[in-house]
C-alpha positions as CSV (number, residue, x, y, z in Angstrom):
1,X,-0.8,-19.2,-23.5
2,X,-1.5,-22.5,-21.6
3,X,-3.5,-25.4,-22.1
4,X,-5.8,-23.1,-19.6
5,X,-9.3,-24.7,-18.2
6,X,-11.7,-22.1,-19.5
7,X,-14.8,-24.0,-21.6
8,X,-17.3,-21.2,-23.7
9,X,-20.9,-22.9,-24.6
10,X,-23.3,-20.8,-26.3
11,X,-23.5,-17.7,-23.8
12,X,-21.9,-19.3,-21.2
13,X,-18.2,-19.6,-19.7
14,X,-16.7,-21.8,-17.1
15,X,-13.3,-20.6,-15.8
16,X,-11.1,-22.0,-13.0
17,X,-8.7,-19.5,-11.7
18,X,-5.9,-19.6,-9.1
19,X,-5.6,-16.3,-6.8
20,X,-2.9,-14.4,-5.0
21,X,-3.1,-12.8,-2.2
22,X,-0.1,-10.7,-1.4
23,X,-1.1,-8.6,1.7
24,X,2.2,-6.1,3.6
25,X,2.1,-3.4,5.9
26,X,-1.8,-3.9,5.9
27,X,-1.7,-2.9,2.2
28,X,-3.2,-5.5,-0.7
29,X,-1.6,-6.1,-4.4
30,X,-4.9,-5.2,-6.3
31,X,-4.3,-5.1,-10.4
32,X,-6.7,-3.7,-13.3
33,X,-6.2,-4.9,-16.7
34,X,-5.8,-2.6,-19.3
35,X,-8.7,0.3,-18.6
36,X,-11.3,-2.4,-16.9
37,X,-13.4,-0.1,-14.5
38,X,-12.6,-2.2,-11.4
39,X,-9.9,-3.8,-9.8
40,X,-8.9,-7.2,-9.1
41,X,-6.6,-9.9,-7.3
42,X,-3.4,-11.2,-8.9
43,X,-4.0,-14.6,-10.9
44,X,-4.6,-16.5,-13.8
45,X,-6.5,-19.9,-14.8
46,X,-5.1,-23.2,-14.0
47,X,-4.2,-25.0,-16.8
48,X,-4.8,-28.6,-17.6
49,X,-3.0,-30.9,-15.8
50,X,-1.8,-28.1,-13.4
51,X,-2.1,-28.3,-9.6
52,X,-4.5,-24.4,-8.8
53,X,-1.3,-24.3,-6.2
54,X,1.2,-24.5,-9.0
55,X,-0.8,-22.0,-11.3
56,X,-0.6,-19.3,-8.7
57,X,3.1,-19.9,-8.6
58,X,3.6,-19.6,-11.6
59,X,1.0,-17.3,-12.6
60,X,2.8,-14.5,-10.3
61,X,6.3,-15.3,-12.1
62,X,4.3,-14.3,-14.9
63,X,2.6,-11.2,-13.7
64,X,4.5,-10.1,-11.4
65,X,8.3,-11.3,-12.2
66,X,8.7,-12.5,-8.5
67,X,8.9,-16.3,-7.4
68,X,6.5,-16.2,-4.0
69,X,5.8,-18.8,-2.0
70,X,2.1,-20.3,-0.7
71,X,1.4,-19.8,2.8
72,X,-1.8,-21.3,2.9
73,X,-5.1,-22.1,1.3
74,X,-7.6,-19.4,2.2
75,X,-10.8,-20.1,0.3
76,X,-12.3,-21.7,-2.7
77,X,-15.0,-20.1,-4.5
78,X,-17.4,-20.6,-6.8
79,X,-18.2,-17.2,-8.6
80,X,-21.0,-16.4,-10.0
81,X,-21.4,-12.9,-12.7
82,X,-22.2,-11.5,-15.7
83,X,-19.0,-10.1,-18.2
84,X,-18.5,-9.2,-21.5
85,X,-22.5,-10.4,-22.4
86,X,-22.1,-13.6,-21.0
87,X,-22.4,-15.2,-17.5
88,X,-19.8,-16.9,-15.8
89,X,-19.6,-19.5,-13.7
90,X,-15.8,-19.4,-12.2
91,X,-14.4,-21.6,-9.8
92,X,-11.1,-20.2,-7.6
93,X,-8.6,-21.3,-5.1
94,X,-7.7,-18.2,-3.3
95,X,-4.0,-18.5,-1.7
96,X,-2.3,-16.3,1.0
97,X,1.0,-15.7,-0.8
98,X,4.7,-14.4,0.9
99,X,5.7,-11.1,-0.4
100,X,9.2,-11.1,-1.9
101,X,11.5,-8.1,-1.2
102,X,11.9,-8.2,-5.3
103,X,8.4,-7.2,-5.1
104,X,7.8,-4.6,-2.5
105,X,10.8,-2.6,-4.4
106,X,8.6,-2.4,-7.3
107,X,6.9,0.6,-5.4
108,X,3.3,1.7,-4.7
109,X,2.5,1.7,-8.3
110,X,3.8,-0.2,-11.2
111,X,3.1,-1.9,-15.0
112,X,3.4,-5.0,-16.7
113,X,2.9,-5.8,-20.0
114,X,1.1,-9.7,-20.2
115,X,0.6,-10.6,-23.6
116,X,-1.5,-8.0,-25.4
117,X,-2.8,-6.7,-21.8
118,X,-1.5,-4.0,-19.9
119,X,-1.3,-4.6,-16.0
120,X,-1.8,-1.7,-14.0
121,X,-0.5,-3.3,-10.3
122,X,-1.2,-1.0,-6.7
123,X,-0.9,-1.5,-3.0
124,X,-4.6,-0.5,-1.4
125,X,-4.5,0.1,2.2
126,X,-6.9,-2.7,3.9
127,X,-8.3,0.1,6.0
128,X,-10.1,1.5,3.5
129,X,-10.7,-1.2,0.9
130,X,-14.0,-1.2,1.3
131,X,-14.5,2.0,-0.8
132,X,-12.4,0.3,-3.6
133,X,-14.3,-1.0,-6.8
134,X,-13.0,-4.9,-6.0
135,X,-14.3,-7.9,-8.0
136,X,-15.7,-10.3,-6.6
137,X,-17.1,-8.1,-4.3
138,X,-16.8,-10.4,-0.8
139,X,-13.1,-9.5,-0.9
140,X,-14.3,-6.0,0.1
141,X,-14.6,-7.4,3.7
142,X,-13.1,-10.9,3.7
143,X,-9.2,-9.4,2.9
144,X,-9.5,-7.6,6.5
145,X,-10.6,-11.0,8.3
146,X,-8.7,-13.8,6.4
147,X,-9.9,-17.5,7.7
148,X,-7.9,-19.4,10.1
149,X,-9.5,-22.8,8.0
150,X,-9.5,-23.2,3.9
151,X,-13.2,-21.6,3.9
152,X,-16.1,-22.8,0.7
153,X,-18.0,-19.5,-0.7
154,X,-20.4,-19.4,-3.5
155,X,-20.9,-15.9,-4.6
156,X,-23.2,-13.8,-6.8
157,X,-21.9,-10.3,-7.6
158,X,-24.4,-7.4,-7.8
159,X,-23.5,-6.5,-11.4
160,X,-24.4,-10.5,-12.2
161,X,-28.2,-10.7,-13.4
């Protein structure tokens, strides 16, 4: 692991994260780890010293075995929700990624092992995304209309008290 920027305090975490966001053929990477109930972008926390821009790059080498490339800036976000009996306070860059031909012949549907996690990794048709059980739930409707602008969100997901 990395020197990652993730600080615990009583009941209380603060994570910084940097996303991917690897959209083809109006389909979206989405990944689950291990048997979590909902599904999730691609990405990892920044660690110290480490540009969020650099983390994603590296984070999908990681993940994903694939060197991708960042196409722009799409939103940062300060998330807000409740895991594991304690609340989280998260903040993530959000990066529109290219999609490397190493990846797309992967398939629909593949693994990756991550340290003592499982990755479960699928391509979810944008069309109907909004049925899909997606944390943080804005991505539900933000993936179909990415910002032309790097766009500032502060979220609150339902399941957060």
């Amino acid at each position: 692991m990395h020197n990652d920027l993730v600080f615990d305090r009583d009941n209380n975490r603060f994570n910084f994260r940097a996303v991917g966001i690897l959209i083809h053929d109006n389909k979206v990477l989405l990944h689950k780890i291990n048997d979590n109930p909902y599904w999730s972008l691609p990405g990892g926390r920044v660690a110290f010293g480490e540009s969020s821009e650099s983390s994603v790059i590296r984070e999908m080498q990681e993940e994903l075995g694939v060197d991708c490339r960042v196409l722009r800036p799409l939103w940062v976000m300060e998330n807000f929700f409740h895991s594991f009996n304690r609340d989280t306070h998260e903040l993530a860059f959000y990066f529109l990624l290219s999609v490397p031909d190493m990846l797309l012949a992967k398939g629909a549907r593949f693994s990756q092992k991550e340290y003592d996690s499982i990755l479960r990794f699928e391509w979810h048709s944008l069309d109907t995304i909004e049925s899909v059980t997606l944390n943080p739930s804005f991505l539900r409707k933000a993936l179909k209309q990415l910002p032309d602008n790097l766009t500032y969100i502060v979220h609150k997901d339902e399941s957060s008290k």
